[in-house]
Structure formats: structure tokens, C-alpha cells
VOGU-3710 file (C-alpha; in Angstrom, 3 decimals, decimal comma):
1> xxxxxxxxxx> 9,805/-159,761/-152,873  12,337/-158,747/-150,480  12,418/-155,297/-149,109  15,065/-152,854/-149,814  17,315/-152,450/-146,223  19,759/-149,756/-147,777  19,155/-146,385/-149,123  21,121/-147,536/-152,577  18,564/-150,544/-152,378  15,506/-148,287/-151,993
11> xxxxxxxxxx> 16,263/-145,975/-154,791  16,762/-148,935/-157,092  13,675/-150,124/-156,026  11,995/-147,318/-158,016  10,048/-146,129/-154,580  9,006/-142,743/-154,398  8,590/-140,591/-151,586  4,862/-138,547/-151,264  3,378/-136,368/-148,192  0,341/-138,790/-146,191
21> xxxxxxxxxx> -2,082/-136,709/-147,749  -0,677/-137,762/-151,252  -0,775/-141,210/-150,050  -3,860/-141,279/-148,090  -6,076/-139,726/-151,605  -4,581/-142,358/-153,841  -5,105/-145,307/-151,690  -8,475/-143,852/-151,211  -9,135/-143,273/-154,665  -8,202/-147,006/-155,592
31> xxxxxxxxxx> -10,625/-148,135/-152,792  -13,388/-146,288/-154,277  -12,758/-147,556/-157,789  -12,192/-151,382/-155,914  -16,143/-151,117/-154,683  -14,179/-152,050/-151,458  -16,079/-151,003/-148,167  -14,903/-147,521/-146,602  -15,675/-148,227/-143,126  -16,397/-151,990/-141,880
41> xxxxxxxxxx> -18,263/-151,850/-139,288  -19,433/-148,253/-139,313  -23,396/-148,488/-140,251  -25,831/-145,686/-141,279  -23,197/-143,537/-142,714  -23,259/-144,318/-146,033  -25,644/-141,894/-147,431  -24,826/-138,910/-145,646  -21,580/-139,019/-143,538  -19,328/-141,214/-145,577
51> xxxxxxxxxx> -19,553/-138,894/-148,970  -18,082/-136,111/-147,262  -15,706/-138,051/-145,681  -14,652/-139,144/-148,918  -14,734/-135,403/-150,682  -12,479/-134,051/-147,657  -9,769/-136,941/-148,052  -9,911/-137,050/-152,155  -9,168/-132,736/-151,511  -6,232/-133,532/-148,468
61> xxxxxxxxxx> -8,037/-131,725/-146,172  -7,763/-131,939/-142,432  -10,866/-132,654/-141,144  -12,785/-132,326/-137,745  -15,632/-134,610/-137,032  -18,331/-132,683/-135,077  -20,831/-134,445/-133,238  -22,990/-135,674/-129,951  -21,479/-138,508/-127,958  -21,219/-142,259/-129,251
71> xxxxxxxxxx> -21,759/-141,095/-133,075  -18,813/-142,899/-134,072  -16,096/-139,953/-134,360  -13,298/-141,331/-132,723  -13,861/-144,796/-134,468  -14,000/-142,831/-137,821  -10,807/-141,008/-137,190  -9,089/-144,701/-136,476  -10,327/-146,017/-139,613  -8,343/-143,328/-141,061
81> xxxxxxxxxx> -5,474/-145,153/-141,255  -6,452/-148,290/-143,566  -5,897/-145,858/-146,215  -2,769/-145,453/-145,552  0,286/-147,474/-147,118  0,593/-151,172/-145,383  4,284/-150,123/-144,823  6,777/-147,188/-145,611  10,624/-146,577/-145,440  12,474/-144,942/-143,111
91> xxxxxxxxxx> 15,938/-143,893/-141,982  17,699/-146,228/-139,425  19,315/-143,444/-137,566  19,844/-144,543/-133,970  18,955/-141,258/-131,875  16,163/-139,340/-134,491  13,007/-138,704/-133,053  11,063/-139,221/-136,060  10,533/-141,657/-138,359  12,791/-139,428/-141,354
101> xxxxxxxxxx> 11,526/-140,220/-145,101  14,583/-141,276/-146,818  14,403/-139,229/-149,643  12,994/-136,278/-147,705  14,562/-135,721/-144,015  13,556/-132,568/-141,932  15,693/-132,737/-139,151  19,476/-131,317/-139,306  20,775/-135,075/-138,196  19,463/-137,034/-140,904
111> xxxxxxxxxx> 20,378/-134,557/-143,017  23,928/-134,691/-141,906  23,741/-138,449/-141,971  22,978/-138,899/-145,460  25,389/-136,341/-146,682  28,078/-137,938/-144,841  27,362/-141,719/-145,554  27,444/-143,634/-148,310  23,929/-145,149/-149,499  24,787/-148,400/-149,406
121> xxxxxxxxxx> 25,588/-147,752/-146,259  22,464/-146,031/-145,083  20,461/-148,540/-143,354  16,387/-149,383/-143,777  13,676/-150,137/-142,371  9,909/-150,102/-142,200  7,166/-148,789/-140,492  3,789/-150,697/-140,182  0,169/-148,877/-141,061  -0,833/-149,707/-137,612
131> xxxxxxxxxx> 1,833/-147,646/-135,766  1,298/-144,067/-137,430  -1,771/-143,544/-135,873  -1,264/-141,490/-133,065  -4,571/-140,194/-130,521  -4,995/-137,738/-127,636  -7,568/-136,635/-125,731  -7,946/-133,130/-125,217  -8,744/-132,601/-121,066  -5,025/-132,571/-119,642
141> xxxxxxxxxx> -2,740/-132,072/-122,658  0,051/-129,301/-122,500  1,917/-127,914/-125,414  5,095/-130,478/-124,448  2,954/-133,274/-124,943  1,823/-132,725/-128,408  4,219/-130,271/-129,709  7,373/-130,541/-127,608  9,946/-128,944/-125,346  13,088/-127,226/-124,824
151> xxxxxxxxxx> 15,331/-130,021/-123,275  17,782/-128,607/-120,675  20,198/-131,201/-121,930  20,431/-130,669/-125,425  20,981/-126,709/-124,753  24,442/-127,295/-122,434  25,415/-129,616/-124,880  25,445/-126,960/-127,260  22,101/-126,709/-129,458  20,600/-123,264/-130,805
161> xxxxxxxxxx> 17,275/-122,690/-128,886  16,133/-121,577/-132,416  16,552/-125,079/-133,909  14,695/-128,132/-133,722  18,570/-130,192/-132,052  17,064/-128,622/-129,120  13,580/-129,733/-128,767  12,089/-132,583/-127,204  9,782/-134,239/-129,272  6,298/-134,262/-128,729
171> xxxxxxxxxx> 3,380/-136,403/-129,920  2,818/-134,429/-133,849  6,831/-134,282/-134,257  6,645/-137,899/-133,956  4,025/-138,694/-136,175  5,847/-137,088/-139,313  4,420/-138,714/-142,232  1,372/-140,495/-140,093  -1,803/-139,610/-138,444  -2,517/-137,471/-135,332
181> xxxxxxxxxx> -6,359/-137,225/-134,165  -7,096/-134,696/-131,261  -10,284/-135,992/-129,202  -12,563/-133,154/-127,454  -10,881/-130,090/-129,481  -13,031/-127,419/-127,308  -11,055/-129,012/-124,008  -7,550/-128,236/-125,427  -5,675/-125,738/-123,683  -5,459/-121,984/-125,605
191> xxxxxxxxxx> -1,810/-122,054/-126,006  -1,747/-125,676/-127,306  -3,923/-124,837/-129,943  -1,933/-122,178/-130,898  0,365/-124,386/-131,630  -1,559/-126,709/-133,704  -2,738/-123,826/-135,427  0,764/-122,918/-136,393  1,396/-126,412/-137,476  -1,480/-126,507/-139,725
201> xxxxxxxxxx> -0,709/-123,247/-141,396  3,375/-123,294/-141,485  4,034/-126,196/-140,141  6,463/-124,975/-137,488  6,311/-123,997/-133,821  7,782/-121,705/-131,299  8,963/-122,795/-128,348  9,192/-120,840/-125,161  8,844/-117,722/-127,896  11,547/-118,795/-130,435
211> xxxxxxxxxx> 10,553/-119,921/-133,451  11,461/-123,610/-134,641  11,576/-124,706/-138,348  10,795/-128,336/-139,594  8,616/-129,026/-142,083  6,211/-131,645/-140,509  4,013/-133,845/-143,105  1,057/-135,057/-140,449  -2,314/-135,514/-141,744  -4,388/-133,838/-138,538
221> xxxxxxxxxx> -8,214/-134,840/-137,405  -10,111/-133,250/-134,597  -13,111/-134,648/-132,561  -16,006/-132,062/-130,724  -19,211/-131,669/-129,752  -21,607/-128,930/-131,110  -22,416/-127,438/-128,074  -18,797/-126,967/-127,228  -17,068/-126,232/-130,197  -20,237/-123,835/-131,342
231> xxxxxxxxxx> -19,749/-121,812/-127,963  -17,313/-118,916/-128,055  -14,359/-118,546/-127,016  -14,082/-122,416/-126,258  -11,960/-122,869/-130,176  -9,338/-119,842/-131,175  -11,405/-118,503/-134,613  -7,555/-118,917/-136,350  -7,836/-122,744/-135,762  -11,332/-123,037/-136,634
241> xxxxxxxxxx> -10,455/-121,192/-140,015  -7,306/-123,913/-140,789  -9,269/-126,909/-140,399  -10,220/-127,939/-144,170  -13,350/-129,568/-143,529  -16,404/-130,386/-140,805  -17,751/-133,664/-140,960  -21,418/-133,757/-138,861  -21,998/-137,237/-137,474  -25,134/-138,272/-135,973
251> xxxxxxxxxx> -27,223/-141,050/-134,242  -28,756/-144,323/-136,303  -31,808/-142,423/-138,076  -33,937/-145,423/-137,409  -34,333/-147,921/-134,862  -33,588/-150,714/-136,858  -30,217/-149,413/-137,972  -29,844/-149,057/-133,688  -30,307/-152,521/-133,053  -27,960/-153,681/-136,031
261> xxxxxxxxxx> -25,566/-151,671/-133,845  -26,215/-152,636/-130,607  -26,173/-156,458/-131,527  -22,748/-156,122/-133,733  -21,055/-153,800/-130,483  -22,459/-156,383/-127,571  -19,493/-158,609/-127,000  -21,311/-161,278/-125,199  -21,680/-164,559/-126,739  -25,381/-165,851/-126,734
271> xxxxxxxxxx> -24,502/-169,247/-126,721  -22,345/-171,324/-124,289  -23,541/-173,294/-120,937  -26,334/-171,156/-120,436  -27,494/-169,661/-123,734  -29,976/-166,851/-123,648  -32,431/-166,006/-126,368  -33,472/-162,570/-127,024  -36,732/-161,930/-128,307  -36,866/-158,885/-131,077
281> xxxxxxxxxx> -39,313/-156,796/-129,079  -36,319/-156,691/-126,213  -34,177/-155,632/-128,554  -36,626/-153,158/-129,587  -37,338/-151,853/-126,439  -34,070/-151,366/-125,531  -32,841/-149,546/-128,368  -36,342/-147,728/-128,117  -34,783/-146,375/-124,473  -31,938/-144,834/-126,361
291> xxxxxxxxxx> -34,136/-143,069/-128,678  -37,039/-141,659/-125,720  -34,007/-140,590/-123,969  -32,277/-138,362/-127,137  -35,871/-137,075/-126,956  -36,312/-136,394/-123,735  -37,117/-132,735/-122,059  -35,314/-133,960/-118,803  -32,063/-135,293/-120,301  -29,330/-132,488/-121,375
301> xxxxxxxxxx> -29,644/-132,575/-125,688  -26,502/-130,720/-125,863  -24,371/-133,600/-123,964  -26,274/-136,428/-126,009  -27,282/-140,129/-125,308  -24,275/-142,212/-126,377  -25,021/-145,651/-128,284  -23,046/-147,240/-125,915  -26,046/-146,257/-123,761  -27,692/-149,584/-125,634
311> xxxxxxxxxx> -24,878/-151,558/-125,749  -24,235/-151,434/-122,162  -27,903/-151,184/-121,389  -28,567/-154,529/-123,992  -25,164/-156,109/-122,018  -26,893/-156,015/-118,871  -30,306/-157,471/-119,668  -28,668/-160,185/-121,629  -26,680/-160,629/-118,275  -29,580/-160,742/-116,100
321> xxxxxxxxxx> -31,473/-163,097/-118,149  -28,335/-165,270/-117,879  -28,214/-165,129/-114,035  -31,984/-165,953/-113,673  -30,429/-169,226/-116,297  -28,017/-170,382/-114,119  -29,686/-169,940/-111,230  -32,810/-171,839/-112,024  -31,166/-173,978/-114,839  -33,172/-172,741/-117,219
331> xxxxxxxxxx> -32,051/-173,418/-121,444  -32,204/-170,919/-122,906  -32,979/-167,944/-120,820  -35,458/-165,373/-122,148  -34,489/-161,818/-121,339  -38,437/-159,916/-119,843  -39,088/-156,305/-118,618  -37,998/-157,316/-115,279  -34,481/-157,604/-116,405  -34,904/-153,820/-117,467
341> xxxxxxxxxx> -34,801/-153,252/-113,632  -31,221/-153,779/-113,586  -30,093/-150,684/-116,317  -29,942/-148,645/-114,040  -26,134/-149,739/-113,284  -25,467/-149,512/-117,052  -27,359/-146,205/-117,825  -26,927/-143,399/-114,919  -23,576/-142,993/-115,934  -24,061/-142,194/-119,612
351> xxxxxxxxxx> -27,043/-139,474/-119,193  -26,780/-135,839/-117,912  -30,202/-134,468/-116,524  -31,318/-130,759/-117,469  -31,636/-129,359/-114,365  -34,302/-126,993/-116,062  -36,587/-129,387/-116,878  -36,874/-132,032/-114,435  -38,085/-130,531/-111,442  -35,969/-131,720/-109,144
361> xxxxxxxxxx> -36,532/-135,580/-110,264  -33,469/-138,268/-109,907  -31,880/-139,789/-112,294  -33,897/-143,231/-111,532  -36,946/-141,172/-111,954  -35,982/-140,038/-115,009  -34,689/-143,394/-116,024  -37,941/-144,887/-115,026  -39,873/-142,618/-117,180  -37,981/-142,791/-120,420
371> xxxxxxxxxx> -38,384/-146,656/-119,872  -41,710/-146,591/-120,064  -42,259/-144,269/-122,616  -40,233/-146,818/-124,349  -42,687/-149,766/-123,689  -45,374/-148,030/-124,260  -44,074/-147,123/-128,183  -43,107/-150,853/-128,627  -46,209/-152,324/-126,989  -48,720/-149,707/-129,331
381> xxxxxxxxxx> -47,065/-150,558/-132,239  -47,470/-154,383/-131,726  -51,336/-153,934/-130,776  -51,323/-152,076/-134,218  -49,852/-154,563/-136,294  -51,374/-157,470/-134,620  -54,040/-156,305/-133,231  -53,212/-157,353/-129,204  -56,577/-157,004/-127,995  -57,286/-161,137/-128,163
391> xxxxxxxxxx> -53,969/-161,350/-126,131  -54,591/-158,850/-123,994  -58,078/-160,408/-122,734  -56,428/-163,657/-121,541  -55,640/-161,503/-118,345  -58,977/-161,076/-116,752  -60,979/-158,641/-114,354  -59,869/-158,789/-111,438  -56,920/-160,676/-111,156  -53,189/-159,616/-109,506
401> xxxxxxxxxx> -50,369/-161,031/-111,156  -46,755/-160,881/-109,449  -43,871/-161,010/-112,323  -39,619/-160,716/-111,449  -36,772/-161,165/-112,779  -35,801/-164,378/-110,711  -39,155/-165,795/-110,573  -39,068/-169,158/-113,105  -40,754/-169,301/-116,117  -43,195/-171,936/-114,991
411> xxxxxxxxxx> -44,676/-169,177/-112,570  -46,122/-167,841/-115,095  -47,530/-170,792/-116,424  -50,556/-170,452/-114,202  -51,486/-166,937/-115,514  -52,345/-168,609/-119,116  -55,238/-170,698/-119,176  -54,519/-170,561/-123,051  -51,793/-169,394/-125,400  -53,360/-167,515/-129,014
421> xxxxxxxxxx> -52,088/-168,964/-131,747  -51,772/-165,000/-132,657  -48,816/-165,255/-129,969  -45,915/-166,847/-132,481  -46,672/-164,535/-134,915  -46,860/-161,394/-132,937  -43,307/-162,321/-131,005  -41,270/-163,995/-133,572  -40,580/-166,275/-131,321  -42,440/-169,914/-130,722
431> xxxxxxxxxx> -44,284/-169,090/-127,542  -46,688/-171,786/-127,742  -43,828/-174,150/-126,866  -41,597/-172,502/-124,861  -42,189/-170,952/-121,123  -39,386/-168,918/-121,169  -40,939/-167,106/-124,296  -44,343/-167,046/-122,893  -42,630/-165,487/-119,566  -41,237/-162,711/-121,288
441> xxxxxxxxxx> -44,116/-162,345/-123,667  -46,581/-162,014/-120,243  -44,230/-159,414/-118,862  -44,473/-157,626/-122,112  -47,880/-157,726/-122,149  -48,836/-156,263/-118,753  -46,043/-153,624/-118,910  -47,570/-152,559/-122,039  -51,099/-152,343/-120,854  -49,633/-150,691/-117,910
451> xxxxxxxxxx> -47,833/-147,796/-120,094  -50,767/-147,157/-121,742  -52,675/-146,956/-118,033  -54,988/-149,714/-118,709  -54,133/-151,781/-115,445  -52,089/-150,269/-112,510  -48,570/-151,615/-111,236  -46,710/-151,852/-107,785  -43,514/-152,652/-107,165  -41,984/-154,120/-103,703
461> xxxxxxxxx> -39,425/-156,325/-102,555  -37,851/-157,007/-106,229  -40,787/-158,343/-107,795  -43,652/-156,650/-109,517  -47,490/-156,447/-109,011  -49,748/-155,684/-111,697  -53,398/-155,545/-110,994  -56,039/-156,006/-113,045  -59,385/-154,445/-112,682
//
């Protein structure tokens, strides 16, 4: 069907004109009834985020997602916008700074247009579901950028300083009938969310202390942190009061729903000229670092440990397992503990250390110890579910065993005088015929008897001692 490119076309197209929120709650609406998936790609939400997600869009609220790093706020806020219309009308009106609704212009010049042109003479056209999203983040902004300014030019040519001809434009004026999502609300500027707060209750501004009329239909969404947007002072109470509804995110609630995560976020291909194969315990492990560190007395629980702190973390491992592959041609390459050596490029970055707490320890130290607190939970619960012990004694008294992450896999060959058969089940992984497995699975092994101080460990040079006896 061809779309209408006239105003006389659009009108005998029987289209109607409705506000986003009007839009946004039936398109919603029809999804729910549809059994159609909310949010694709979003996981762990579904029992306790996503309903009240839905209850704040099916009552047109704006909403303000409130939560610790990485939860998933700002990709929530995006997916916003498949519930809006695929494409709407608007006025071709060379000059307008907004996207006018045909039926329903706020600005004086669109007005003006349509009362002095004919329909059929009005021109069309359409604006895609993509393009009225809009996003800022907070740290920076000034009232011109989201709300607008006087423009010297406009006033010499004649506009009323009380009157939106004389305004510049800013990022909310231009999203009439869209979406605008503020990141980091605490970080915004006093006076700029003054003026948000008298979009959301009027839905006009004042500029430079004259007040300037249009009646802006924006559907608006806020990001913050609790620690932030709890703290007085940091969020006028009048903007806090406006906002329709709080939305608490939070991190997976187990550490299977972490991995699924991790694994669907990691953008590296595991195939290719040098594959690499991950055993489950890795992934474990690493997603188990994520979760000692959220729990941690010497990381900052206010700031939060982002799940990108896996992603990148699981990113790097993979890519260190791949190096050790092409370096030593070996297919596939099995990620071990060694490779954990190298987080410390993805990981310093994305933790904040409570001064309080960690008594003057770095952030390697720290690192270090949430690493192995990790280990230690992954290798205990393996020795309880498979009972480790007849693994375990295959490393006898006495004996010093060097492991790295460049070493090859048939070093390690001469530490096994026999594999268990308890070995495939245990790893998931068939050990008994692969060295790269058994590599990993030996570096497993002694960091886990290590974390739970049942042989002792040195490290020098890159490679790691672990002596037994």
C-alpha cells in the first residue's frame, strides 16, 4: 500500500493522530496479548523487572530506571522504542525544527503553513521508529543542549523572546512525538533539571527567564544509580516527584543466568583458524569473579561491578587462550587459570576500591584476591559433586609442578601418569583424549587445592610454581 505524501491524502487515509504515550501503551498492549518477547536479549528480568516495566508503560508513565552499573538500564531504555509505531507522518515544512504531527502542530509556522495552504498541497513524509530515539548522558549537558536557546538571529529578525520563533531547538524540542532518555540523572546540572521538570509538569520552558509555550508530546526516561540519586541534594525533590515510576534493576540472581550473559555479550567468534574451546568451569570461574567482587569488603558496593566486568574479563581469556593457539599451533586452544593472569587489563578499569576497607592494598591485590576466592568456590563445589579427592591424589608428595599460560599442553603431559575416568565427567569436557583439556583441567586442579591452602604456590617470571608437600 502506498503511503499518503499529502495532507488531503493522509486524512483520507483514515490515520489518526495520538500522543507517544497513546501509541507506545497500545503497541504494548498488542505485544502482550501477541505472547511476543518484551525485551530480546534482556535475560533475568522477566519475573521481577519486566512486570513493572510493563505496569508503568500500560499507565503512560515516565519512568526512571534506578540501578548499579551494567544492570541493563540504558539497554532497557533503547528497547523502548520497538513499541513504538514502525513509521509516523509528518509535515514537510522546510525550516521547522521538529518533526510537526500533521493533524496536531505546536509551533506558530506549521500552524501558519497549514492555514495558508491547501492540503493537497501540504506535503508528507515519514519518520522511521529508529530515529525518535534520542539519548544523553548527564556529565556535561547545559540547558541549550536539551532544552534550547535564545538565538541572536531570530531576535533581530524580529521574533518575541516570549515565543518559541525565537528559540533554538534543543535535544527534547526535537524529539516531539519520540523518545528522550537522560543517562546518570544525579550528574545533570540544577538548572537543567529545572527545566525538565517544567517539561514534565507543563510542558513548557523559560528561557533566559521568559516563559515559552509549546506543548511538547515526548515520552521521557531517566537512568541513576542508588547511591547517587538516594543522596540529597544530588536530584531537585520537584523532579523526583514528576517522574511516574522507578524501575529497580539488578545483577543476574544466579550464576548461571551470568554466564548465559556473558556468552550471548562476548563478540568473539570461537571458531575460525584457531578455534578455542572453553571448558564450563572457565566460564564458571569467571563469572564467579564478578560475583566475589559484588561481594567484596574491598570493592566500593555503592559504584557496583558492571557485567561487562565478565564480558571483558571472559574476552580476554578467550584471547589469551587463542594467542597460546597460534603461537604453538595448537587446535583448539583450551582457555586454564593461567590465562586469568591477563584480566587484569580487562578488570582494573571497571572496579572502584573502598578505601576503608582495604588497607592500603592495590587494585592487583585486590584483584588477586577476589580471583581466588573465586576458584576456590568453583573448585569446592566440584570436589562436592564429584568427589575430587581420586583426582586430586594423582599429584603426589613431594613433587613441584611449573604451569603458564604459554607453556604447551604436552608439558603437562608428564605430570599425569594416569587420567581418572572420573575426569570426563567431572569437566564436561573429554579429557581423556585431549591435552589441551587435561592442561586446563591440571591448572584447575592445583589452583583449587591451592585456594583451599592444601599445597603452596609461587609465581616468577610468567609462569607458576605449585609445590606439593
Amino acid at each position: 500500500m502506498t503511503k499518503p505524501t499529502t495532507l488531503a491524502e493522509l486524512k483520507a487515509s483514515g490515520w489518526t493522530s495520538r500522543t507517544v504515550k497513546e501509541e507506545i501503551r497500545a503497541n504494548f498492549q498488542q505485544a502482550l496479548a501477541d505472547g511476543v518477547e518484551l525485551f530480546p536479549g534482556i535475560h533475568g528480568f522477566e519475573n521481577t523487572v519486566t512486570p513493572e516495566i510493563s505496569l508503568a508503560m500500560l499507565a503512560g508513565h515516565d519512568l526512571l530506571f534506578l540501578g548499579e552499573k551494567g544492570q541493563g538500564k540504558s539497554r532497557l531504555m533503547r528497547e523502548m522504542s520497538r513499541f513504538l509505531d514502525e513509521e509516523i507522518p509528518y509535515l514537510d515544512l522546510p525550516g521547522c525544527p521538529v518533526h510537526e504531527d500533521p493533524l496536531r502542530p505546536i509551533t506558530t509556522a506549521a500552524k501558519q503553513f497549514l492555514a495558508d495552504t491547501p492540503e493537497d498541497q501540504v506535503a508528507i513524509k515519514w519518520w522511521s521508529r529508529d530515529d525518535r530515539y534520542a539519548e544523553r548522558l548527564a556529565p556535561g549537558t547545559k540547558f541549550a543542549d536539551i532544552v534550547g536557546e535564545i538565538d541572536p538571529a531570530k531576535l533581530a529578525a524580529g521574533a518575541s523572546m516570549s515565543t518559541e520563533d525565537a528559540l533554538h531547538f534543543g535535544l527534547i524540542p526535537r524529539m516531539h512525538r519520540g523518545i528522550f532518555a537522560m543517562n546518570e540523572l544525579p550528574e545533570l546540572d540544577e538548572l537543567v533539571q529545572v527545566g525538565l521538570f517544567n517539561i514534565l509538569e507543563e510542558r513548557d520552558v523559560q528561557i533566559r527567564g521568559f516563559p515559552v509555550q509549546f506543548d511538547i508530546d515526548v515520552m521521557i526516561l531517566f537512568s541513576a544509580n542508588p547511591a547517587t540519586y538516594n543522596r540529597s541534594g544530588k536530584v531537585i525533590p520537584q523532579l523526583k516527584d514528576r517522574i511516574g515510576s522507578i524501575i529497580h534493576t539488578h545483577y543476574p540472581q544466579d550464576r548461571d543466568l551470568g554466564i548465559q550473559i556473558m556468552e550471548q555479550e562476548c563478540d568473539l567468534p570461537l571458531d575460525g583458524d584457531f578455534p578455542v574451546t572453553v571448558p564450563f568451569f572457565m566460564k564458571q570461574i569467571v563469572e564467579e569473579i564478578s560475583r566475589a567482587a559484588r561481594n567484596s569488603r574491598y570493592i566500593d558496593h555503592q559504584s557496583g561491578v558492571s557485567a561487562r566486568f565478565s564480558i571483558a574479563n571472559y574476552q580476554t581469556m578467550i584471547a589469551s587462550a587463542r594467542r597460546r593457539g597460534a603461537v604453538l599451533n595448537e587446535k583448539p586452544a583450551v582457555p586454564r587459570i593461567s590465562d586469568l593472569g591477563h584480566l587484569y587489563s580487562s578488570s582494573l578499569g571497571k572496579i572502584e576500591i573502598d578505601l576503608m576497607s582495604s588497607h592500603q592494598m592495590t587494585e592487583r591485590q585486590v584483584l588477586d584476591a577476589v580471583t581466588a576466592e573465586a576458584i576456590k568456590t568453583i573448585f569446592e563445589e566440584y570436589v562436592e559433586q564429584h568427589g575430587l579427592e581420586e583426582i586430586s591424589q594423582i599429584f603426589a608428595k613431594g613433587v613441584k609442578i611449573e604451569v603458564g599460560d604459554m607453556l604447551p599442553s604436552e608439558h603437562y603431559e608428564s605430570l599425569l601418569k594416569r587420567v581418572p575416568r572420573i575426569w570426563d565427567k567431572a569437566f564436561e569436557l573429554n579429557a581423556s583424549e585431549s591435552a589441551a583439556v587435561r592442561a586446563s583441567c591440571v591448572e584447575f586442579i592445583l589452583a583449587g587445592l591451592h585456594a583451599t591452602d592444601q599445597i603452596s604456590r609461587a609465581q616468577r617470571h610468567g609462569t607458576v610454581s605449585y609445590e606439593i608437600g
